[in-house]
C-alpha positions in Angstrom: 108.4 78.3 34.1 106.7 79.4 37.2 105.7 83.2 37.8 106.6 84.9 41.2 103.9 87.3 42.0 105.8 90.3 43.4 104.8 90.8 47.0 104.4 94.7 48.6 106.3 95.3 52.0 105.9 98.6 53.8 109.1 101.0 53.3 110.7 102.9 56.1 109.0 105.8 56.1 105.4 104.6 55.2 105.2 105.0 51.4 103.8 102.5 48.8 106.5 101.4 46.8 106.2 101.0 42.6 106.5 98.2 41.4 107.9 97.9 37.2 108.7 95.1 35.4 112.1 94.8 34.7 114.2 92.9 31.8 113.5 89.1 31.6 110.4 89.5 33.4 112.1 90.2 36.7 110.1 92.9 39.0 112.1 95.6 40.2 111.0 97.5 43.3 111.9 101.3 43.4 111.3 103.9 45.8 110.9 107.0 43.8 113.2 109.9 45.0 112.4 108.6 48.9 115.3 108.5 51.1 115.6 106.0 53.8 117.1 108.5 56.5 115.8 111.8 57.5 118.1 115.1 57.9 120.1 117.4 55.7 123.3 117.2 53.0 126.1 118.8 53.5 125.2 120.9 50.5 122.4 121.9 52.2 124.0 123.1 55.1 126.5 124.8 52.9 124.6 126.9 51.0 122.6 128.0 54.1 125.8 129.0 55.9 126.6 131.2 53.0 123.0 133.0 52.3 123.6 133.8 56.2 127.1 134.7 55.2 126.1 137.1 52.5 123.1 139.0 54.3 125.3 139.8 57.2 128.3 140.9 54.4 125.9 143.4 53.5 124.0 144.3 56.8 126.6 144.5 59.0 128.2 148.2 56.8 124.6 149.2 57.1 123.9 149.3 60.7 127.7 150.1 61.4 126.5 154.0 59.2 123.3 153.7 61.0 123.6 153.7 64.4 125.5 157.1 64.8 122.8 159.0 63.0 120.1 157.3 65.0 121.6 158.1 68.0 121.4 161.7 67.2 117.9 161.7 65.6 117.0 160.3 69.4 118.6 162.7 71.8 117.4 165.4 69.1 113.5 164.2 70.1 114.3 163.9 73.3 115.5 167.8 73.2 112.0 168.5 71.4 110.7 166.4 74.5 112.1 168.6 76.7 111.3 171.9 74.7 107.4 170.7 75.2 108.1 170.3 78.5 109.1 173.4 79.3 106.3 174.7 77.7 103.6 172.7 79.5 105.5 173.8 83.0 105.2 177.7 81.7 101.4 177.3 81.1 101.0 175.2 85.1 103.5 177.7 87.3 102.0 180.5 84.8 105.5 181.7 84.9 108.3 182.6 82.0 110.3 179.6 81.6 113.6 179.8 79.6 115.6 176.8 77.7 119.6 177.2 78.3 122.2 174.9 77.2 124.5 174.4 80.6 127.8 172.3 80.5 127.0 168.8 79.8 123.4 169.2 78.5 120.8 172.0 79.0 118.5 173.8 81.7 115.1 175.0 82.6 115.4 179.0 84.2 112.5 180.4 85.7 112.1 183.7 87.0 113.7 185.1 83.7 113.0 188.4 81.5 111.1 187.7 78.5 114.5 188.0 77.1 115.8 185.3 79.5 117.6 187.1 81.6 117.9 186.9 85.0 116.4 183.8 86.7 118.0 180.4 88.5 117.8 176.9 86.9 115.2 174.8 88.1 115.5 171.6 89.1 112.9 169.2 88.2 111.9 165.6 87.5 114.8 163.9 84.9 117.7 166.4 85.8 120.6 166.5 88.6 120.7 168.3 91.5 121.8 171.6 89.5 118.7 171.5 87.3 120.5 170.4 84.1 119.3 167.3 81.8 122.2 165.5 80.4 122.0 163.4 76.9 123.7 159.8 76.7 126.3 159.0 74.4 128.4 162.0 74.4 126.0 164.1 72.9 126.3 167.9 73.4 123.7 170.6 72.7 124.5 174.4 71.6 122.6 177.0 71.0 122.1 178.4 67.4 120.7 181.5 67.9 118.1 183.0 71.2 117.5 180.9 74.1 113.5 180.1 73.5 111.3 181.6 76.4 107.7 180.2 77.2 105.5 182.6 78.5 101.7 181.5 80.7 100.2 180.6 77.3 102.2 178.2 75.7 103.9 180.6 73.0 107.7 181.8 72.8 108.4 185.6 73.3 111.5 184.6 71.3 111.7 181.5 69.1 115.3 179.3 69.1 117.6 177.2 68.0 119.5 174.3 69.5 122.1 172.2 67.9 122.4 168.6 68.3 126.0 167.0 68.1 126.7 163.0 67.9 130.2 162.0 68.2 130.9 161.6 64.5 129.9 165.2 64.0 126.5 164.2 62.9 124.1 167.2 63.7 120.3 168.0 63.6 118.6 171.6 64.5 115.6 172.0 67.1 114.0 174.8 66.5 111.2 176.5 68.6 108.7 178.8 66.8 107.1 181.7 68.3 103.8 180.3 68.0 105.8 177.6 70.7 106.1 174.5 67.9 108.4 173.1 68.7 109.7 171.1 65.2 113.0 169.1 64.3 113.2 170.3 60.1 
């Protein structure tokens, strides 16, 4: 009985293949756990589609209770902006500047009383032609409690409050100190 030596041919993709001796003395070539084709089951696929399905089950509630609140917190900071502002422009004109809310958004007076009374809105950079700074989104500011008045040296002769409204009734407070901090709590 003549022996066949087992001869060694290159696979598809490169590898060595094993060589084991089979029943009856018959070689058996195997290529272990090596496909011939390149790509991706349909399992695969599947269970990609539905991790993507589950992290967008649970992110899409998330950022639906998140954005309103967001949108508030930034038009609350850009009031704080604004309150700062008005500040820096009392210390440059050296003149009492007063924060108002105005229909549609709020308004830098100068010329004002220490109490804020008196004045005319100023326009300035940001606002329209009637001195009054509007916040996107439908977001409307109130005041809480005195209008807050800078005076040349950076510091309120009366602190206030402003009140920050979203749509969905979500609120924060701006509050100006009389040192002049100007702080969202």
């Amino acid at each position: 009985m003549i022996r066949k030596v087992p001869t060694l041919t290159a696979c598809i993709n490169g590898d060595t293949p094993r060589t084991t001796q089979g029943e009856g003395g018959l070689t058996d070539m195997r290529h272990d756990g090596v496909r011939s084709q390149k790509g991706y089951t349909l399992v695969e696929l599947l269970v990609v589609v539905a991790v993507i399905g589950i992290m967008a089950f649970i992110a899409v509630p998330w950022m639906l209770s998140y954005i309103p609140g967001a949108t508030v917190n930034y038009a609350a900071r850009e009031v704080q902006g604004s309150l700062n502002r008005a500040k820096l422009l009392a210390v440059s004109t050296r003149q009492l500047v007063c924060v108002k809310p105005a229909a549609g958004g709020y308004q830098f007076w100068t010329g004002v009383t220490a109490a804020c009374g008196g004045g005319a809105a100023l326009p300035v950079t940001g606002s329209n032609a009637q001195g009054t700074f509007t916040l996107a989104n439908s977001i409307s500011v109130t005041l809480v409690t005195t209008n807050p008045v800078f005076n040349q040296f950076g510091m309120a002769t009366q602190g206030g409050q402003f009140r920050v409204t979203g749509t969905s009734n979500l609120q924060q407070t701006v509050s100006v100190q009389v040192s002049g901090r100007v702080t969202i709590p």
